[in-house]
N, C-alpha and C positions, 0 to 999 in steps of 0.2 A: 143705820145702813150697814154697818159692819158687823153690828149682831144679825143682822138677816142673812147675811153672808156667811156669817159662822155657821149661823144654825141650821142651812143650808146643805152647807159644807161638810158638820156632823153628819144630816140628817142619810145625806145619800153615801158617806163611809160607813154610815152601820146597817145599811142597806145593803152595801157591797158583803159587806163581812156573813152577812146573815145568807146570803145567794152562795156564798165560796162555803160558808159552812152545811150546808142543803146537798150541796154537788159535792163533798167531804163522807157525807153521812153514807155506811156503807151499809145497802140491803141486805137481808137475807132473808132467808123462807125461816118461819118458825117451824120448832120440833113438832114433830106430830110423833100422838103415840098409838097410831094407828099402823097396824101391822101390815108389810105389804112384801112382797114377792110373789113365788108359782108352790101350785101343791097339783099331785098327779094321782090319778085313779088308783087304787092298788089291787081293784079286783080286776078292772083293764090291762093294768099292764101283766099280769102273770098268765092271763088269759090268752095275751100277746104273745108269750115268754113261753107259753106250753104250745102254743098253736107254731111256733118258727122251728120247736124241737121235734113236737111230731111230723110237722107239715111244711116244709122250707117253701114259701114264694114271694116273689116281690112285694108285696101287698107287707108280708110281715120282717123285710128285710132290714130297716132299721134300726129293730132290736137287737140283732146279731151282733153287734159293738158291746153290749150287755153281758150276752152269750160268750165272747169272746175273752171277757176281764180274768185274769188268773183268780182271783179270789171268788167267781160262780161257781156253785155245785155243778161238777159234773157227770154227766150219766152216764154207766157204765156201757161198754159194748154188751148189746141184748138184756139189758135189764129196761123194763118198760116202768112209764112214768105211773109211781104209785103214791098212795095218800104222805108217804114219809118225805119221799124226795118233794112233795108239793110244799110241805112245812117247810123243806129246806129252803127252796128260791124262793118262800116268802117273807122268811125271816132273811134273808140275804137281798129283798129287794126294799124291808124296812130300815137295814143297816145302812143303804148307800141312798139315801133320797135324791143328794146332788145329782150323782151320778145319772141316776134313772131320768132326772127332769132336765139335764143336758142333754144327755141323747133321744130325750125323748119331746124336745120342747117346741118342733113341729109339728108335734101330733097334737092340734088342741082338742080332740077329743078326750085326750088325755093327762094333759097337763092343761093346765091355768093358773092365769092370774088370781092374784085375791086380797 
């Protein structure tokens, strides 16, 4: 009778132990080596980016934060947009990608997921 009781007794403290050790064990999500964040058009947004410098209206007004940055090329008084200044804000719109896909990460025509 007392060994029934013992083993018993063991049976459901290592039951206990094994629940407190389950509810101990800490989840986490495994690494993934699958790349994830946002990438943005770059033939859309320069197209943006020419169309708000020749043509200012709502439609293309929240590129203007872009337009805005001390470090954009700026176009001279009366000088009109020519193949050189277009290499400029191109290479100046490959340099800042954060930039472009914060201000620009409403525009899901423009930026996405990936």
């Amino acid at each position: 009778m007392k060994q029934i009781i013992f083993l018993t007794t063991l049976f459901i403290c290592s039951l206990q132990f094994s629940v407190i050790a389950q509810t101990n064990k800490k989840t986490s999500t495994p690494p993934s080596d699958a790349a994830s964040g946002f990438t943005y058009d770059f033939d859309k947004t320069n197209e943006l980016i020419f169309e708000r410098l020749s043509n200012p209206t709502q439609s293309n007004k929240d590129v203007q934060a872009l337009i805005d940055e001390p470090s954009f090329p700026i176009l001279s008084k009366g000088e009109k947009i020519n193949p050189e200044y277009k290499k400029k804000v191109g290479s100046w719109v490959e340099s800042h990608p954060a930039l472009v896909i914060a201000v620009l990460k409403n525009r899901k025509d423009i930026v996405r997921p990936f």
